[in-house]
C-alpha positions in Angstrom: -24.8 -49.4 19.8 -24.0 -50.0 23.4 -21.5 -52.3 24.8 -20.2 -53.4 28.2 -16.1 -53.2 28.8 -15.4 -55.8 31.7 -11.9 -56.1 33.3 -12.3 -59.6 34.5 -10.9 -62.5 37.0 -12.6 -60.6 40.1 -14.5 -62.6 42.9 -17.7 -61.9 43.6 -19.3 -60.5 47.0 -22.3 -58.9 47.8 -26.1 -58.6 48.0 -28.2 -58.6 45.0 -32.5 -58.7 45.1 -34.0 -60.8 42.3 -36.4 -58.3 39.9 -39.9 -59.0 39.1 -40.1 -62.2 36.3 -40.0 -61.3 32.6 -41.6 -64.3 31.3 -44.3 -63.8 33.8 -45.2 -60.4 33.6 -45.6 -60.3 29.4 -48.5 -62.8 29.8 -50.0 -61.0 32.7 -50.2 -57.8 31.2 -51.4 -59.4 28.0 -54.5 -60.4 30.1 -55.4 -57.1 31.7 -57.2 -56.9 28.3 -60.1 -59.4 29.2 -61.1 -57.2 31.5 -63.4 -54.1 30.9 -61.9 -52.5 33.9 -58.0 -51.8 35.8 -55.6 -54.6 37.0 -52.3 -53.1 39.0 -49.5 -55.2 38.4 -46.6 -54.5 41.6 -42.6 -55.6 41.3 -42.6 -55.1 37.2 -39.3 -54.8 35.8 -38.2 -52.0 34.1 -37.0 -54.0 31.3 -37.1 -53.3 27.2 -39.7 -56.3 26.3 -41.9 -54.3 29.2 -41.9 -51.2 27.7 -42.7 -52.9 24.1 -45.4 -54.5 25.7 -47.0 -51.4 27.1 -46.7 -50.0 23.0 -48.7 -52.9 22.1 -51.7 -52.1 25.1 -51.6 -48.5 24.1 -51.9 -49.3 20.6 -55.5 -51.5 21.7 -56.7 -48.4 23.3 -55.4 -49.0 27.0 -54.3 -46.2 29.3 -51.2 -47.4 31.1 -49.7 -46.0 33.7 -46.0 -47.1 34.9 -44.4 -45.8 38.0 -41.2 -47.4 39.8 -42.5 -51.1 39.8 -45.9 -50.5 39.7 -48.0 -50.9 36.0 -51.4 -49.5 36.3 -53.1 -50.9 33.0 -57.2 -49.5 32.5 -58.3 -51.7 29.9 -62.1 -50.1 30.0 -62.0 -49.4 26.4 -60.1 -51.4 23.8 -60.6 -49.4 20.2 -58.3 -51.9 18.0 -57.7 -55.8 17.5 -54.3 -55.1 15.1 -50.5 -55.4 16.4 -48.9 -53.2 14.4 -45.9 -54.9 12.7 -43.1 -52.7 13.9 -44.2 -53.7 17.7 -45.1 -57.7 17.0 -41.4 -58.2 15.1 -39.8 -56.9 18.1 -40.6 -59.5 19.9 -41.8 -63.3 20.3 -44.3 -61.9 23.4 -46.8 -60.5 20.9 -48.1 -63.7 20.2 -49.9 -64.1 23.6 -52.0 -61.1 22.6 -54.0 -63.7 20.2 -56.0 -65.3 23.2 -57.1 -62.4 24.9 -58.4 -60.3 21.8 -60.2 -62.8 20.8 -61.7 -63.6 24.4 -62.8 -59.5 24.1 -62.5 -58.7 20.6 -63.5 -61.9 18.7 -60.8 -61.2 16.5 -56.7 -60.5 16.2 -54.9 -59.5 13.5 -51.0 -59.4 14.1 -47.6 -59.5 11.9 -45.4 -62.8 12.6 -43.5 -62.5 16.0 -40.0 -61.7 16.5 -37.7 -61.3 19.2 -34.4 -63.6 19.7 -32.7 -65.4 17.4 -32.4 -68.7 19.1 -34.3 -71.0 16.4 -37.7 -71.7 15.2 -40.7 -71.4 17.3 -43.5 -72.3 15.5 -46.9 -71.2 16.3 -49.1 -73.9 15.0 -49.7 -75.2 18.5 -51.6 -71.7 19.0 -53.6 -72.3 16.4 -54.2 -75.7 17.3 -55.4 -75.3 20.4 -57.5 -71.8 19.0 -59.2 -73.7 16.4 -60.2 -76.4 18.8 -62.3 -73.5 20.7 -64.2 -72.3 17.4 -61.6 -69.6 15.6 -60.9 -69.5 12.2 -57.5 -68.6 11.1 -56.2 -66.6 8.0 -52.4 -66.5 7.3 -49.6 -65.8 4.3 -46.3 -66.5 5.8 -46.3 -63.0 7.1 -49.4 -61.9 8.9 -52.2 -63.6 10.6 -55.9 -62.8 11.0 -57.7 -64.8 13.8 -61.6 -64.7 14.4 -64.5 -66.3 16.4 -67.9 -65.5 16.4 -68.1 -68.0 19.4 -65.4 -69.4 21.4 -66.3 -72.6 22.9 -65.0 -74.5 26.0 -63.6 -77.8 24.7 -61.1 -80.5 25.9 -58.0 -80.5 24.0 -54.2 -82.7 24.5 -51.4 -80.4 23.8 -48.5 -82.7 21.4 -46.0 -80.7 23.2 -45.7 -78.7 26.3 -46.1 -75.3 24.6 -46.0 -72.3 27.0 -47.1 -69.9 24.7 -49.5 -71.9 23.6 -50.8 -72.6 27.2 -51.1 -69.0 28.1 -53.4 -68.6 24.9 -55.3 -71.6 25.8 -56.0 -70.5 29.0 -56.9 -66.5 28.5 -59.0 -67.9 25.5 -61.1 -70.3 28.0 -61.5 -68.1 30.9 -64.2 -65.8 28.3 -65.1 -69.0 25.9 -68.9 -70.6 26.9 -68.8 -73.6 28.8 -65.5 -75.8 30.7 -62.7 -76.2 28.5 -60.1 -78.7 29.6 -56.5 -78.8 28.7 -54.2 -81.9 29.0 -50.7 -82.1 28.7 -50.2 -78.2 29.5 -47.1 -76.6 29.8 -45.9 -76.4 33.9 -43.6 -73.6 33.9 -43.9 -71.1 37.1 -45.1 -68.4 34.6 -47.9 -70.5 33.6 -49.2 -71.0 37.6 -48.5 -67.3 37.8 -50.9 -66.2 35.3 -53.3 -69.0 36.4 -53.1 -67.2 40.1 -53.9 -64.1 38.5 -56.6 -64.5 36.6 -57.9 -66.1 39.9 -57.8 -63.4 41.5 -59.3 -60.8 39.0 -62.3 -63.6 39.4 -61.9 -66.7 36.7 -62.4 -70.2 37.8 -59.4 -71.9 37.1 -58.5 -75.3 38.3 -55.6 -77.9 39.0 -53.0 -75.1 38.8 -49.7 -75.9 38.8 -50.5 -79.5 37.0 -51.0 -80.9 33.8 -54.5 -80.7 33.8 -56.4 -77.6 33.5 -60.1 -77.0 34.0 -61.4 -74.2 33.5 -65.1 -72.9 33.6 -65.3 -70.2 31.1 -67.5 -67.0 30.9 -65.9 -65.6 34.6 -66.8 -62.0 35.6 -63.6 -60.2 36.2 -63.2 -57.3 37.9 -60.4 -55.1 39.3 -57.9 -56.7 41.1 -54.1 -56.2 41.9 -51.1 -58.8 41.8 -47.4 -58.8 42.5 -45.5 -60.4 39.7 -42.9 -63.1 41.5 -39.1 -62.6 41.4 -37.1 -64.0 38.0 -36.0 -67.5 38.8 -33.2 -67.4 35.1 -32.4 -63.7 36.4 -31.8 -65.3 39.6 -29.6 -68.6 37.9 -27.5 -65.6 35.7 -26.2 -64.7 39.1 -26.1 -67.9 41.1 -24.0 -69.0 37.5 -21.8 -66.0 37.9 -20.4 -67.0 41.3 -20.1 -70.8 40.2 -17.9 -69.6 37.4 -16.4 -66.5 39.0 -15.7 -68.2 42.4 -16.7 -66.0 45.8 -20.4 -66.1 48.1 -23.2 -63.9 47.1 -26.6 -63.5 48.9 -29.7 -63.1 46.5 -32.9 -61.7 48.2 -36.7 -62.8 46.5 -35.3 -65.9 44.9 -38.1 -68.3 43.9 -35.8 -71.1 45.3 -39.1 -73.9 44.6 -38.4 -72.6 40.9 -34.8 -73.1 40.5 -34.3 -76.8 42.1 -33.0 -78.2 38.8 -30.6 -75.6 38.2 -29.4 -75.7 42.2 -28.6 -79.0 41.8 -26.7 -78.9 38.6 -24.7 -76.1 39.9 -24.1 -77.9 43.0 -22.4 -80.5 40.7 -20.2 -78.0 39.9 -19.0 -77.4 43.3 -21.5 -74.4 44.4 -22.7 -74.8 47.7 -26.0 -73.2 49.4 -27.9 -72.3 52.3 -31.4 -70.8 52.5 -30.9 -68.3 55.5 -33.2 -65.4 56.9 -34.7 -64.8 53.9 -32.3 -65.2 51.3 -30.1 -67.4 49.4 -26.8 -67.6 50.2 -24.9 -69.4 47.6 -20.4 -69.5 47.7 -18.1 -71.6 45.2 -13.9 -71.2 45.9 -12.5 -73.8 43.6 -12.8 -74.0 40.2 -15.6 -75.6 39.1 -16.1 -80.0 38.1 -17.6 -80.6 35.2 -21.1 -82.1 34.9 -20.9 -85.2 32.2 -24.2 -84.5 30.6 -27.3 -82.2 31.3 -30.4 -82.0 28.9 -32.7 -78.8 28.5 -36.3 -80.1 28.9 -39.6 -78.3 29.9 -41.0 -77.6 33.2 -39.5 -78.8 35.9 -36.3 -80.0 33.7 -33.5 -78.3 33.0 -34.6 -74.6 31.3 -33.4 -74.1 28.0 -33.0 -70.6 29.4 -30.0 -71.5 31.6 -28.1 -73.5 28.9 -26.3 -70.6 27.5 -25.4 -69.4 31.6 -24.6 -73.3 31.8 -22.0 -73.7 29.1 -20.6 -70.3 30.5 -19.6 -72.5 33.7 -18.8 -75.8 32.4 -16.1 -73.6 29.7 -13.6 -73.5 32.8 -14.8 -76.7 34.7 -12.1 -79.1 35.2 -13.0 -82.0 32.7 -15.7 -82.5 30.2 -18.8 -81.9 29.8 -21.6 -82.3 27.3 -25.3 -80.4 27.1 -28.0 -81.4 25.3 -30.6 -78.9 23.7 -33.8 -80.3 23.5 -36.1 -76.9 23.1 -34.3 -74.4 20.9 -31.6 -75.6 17.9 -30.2 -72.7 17.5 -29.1 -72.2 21.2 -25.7 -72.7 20.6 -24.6 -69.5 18.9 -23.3 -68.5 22.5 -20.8 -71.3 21.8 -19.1 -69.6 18.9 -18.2 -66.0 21.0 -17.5 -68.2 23.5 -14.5 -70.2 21.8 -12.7 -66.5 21.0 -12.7 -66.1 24.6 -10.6 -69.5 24.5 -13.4 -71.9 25.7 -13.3 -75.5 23.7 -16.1 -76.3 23.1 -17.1 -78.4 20.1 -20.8 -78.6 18.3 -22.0 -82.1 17.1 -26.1 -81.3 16.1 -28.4 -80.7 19.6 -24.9 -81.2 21.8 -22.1 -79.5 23.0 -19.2 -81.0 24.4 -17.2 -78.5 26.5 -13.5 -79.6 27.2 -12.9 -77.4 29.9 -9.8 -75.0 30.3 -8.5 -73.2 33.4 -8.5 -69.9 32.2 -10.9 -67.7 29.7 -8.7 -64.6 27.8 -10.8 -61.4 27.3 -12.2 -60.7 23.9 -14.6 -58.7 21.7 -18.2 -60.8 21.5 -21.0 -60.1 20.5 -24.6 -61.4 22.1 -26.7 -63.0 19.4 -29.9 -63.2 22.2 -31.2 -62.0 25.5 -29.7 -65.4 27.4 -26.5 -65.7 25.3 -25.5 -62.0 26.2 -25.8 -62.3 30.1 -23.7 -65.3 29.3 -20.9 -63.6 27.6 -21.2 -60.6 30.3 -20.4 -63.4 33.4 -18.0 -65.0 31.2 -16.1 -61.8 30.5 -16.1 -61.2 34.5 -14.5 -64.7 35.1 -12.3 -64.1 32.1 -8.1 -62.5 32.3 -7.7 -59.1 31.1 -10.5 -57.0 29.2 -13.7 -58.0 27.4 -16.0 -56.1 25.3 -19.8 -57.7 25.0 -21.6 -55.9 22.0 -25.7 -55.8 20.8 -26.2 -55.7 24.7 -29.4 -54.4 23.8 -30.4 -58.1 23.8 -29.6 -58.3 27.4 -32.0 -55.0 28.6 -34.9 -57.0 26.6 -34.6 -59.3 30.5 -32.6 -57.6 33.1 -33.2 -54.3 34.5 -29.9 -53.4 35.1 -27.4 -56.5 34.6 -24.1 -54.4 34.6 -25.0 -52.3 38.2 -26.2 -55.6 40.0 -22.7 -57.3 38.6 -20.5 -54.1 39.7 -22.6 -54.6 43.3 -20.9 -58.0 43.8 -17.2 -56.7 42.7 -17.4 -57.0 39.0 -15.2 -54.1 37.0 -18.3 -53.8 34.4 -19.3 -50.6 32.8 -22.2 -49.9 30.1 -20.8 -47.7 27.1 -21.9 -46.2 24.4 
């Protein structure tokens, strides 16, 4: 198993540039499928849950093609509907292949998702929204089997803000018959990215970026290219970093629009910014206040996927602080590796109140998650004396290389074996 060894307490300085999104790109290349033709997707990180995702197209019948940061996917011939299991437990992405089979297959049949192990994410909202457009769905606990003779356009209210279920609402619409129109959609970046997308490979999409969607199904696509936008949490792990690590770092490609909740939270915390010739230029010298309460929401909230990077910060912020997790209940496992580093921070249900202390010791962690491990990885940089970070194979499922962009800025990081 790999590990990083981090000799800590070192101020950060340096240049980093901001990798192509994760949670962006998985949906995109999911919908390469709907059409009977090639899409090029440019600035694609070479991350794990990539690479896992391009298993899943080849296993369909795609030819995929992945050179540098460019993902060449020809999706002329699809010769299976199943996700094989050993590809869908490895991660909670698999799911978003439902819509789009069924859009060009009329039917999916996939094992359970996986992926981290931050708490339940149940998948009824999928087959909520699925059902409403004429599907009929088959499951045991373990397995599901989705089909649709017809998919219909409809108008359907999500109950909650789902993403995923968003991006299969919306793949599913753009090749059902007729308008379908979705209220109370998820607003995340990734799901106006996707929208933008399938614009441009020629669906009729409309009110992007709200919480209304209308969209006019049975769209010819054709071949089109698109450059996935630069990781806005990717981005926060390293705006975080220098909050918690003191020192001034300048990020290139940061979706700055994206990250206003997190900017000013962090600016609570002393950091201080500037948006200067094309990049963000972001310093903290003074260790950092605490914030007396944040809350994880949806889109344009707080992201869940910064609390972890969050609690990181607020573990040496002079005072106290409390989070509240609103999305994910298990979230708080990061806590736990956290207090061996010296970090007092007590658990009471969805909150965390984090007395802060001036100094984090080195210790051997271990990340239980993709978010929770770049956590631990910036807290061992900010922390006295050495720290080992273990299962970093977590962290590669969302950073392309976490440990050379930290090094960059002056961290003593190495990736072990």
């Amino acid at each position: 198993m790999s590990f990083f060894e981090i000799q800590g307490s070192s101020p950060l300085s340096g240049q980093i540039r901001i990798h192509g999104s994760k949670n962006a790109v998985l949906p995109m290349m999911a919908a390469t499928i709907l059409h009977r033709g090639t899409t090029v997707l440019t600035n694609v990180p070479r991350i794990l849950d990539v690479f896992w995702m391009i298993g899943i197209l080849k296993t369909l019948g795609c030819q995929v093609w992945f050179e540098e940061d460019v993902l060449t996917i020809d999706a002329s011939v699809i010769t299976s509907s199943v996700i094989p299991r050993h590809l869908a437990e490895k991660m909670r992405s698999s799911i978003i292949f439902l819509g789009p089979l069924l859009g060009r297959c009329k039917n999916a049949s996939l094992w359970y998702p996986g992926g981290c192990s931050i708490g339940s994410r149940p998948i009824d909202l999928h087959g909520e929204v699925l059902r409403a457009m004429g599907a009929e769905i088959q499951e045991d606990g373990e397995h599901l089997d989705v089909t649709a003779k017809r998919l219909s356009g409809c108008e359907f209210s999500f109950r909650f803000a789902s993403v995923g279920a968003t991006e299969n609402a919306i793949m599913s619409a753009v090749s059902a018959e007729g308008k379908t129109i979705l209220n109370n959609v998820a607003r995340e970046p990734e799901i106006r990215d996707l929208c933008r997308m399938l614009v441009k490979m020629g669906a009729r999409i409309y009110g992007i970026g709200s919480s209304k969607l209308i969209i006019e199904g049975n769209s010819q696509l054709h071949n089109s290219s698109f450059r996935v936008p630069p990781d806005r949490i990717v981005a926060a792990t390293y705006l975080s970093a220098v909050t918690v690590c003191s020192g001034r770092i300048q990020l290139y490609e940061v979706p700055v629009y994206d990250l206003k909740a997190v900017i000013a939270v962090l600016q609570k915390c002393g950091c201080r910014f500037r948006m200067r010739r094309g990049c963000l230029d972001a310093w903290c010298y003074q260790r950092p206040r605490a914030v007396p309460y944040t809350k994880t929401q949806i889109y344009p909230g707080f992201p869940t996927d910064v609390q972890s990077l969050l609690m990181t910060v607020l573990s040496k912020a002079e005072g106290v602080s409390v989070i509240e997790e609103t999305i994910f209940e298990a979230r708080f496992h990061t806590a736990l590796q956290l207090q061996r580093m010296g970090a007092d921070i007590q658990i009471n249900n969805s909150c965390a109140q984090i007395q802060g202390v001036a100094l984090l010791h080195g210790a051997d962690v271990t990340a239980m998650d993709l978010r929770g491990g770049a956590a631990l990885t910036i807290a061992g940089v900010s922390a006295e004396g050495k720290t080992i970070v273990r299962a970093v194979e977590h962290v590669f499922r969302g950073y392309e290389n976490l440990e050379k962009d930290l090094a960059a800025i002056g961290a003593n990081i190495i990736l072990k074996q």
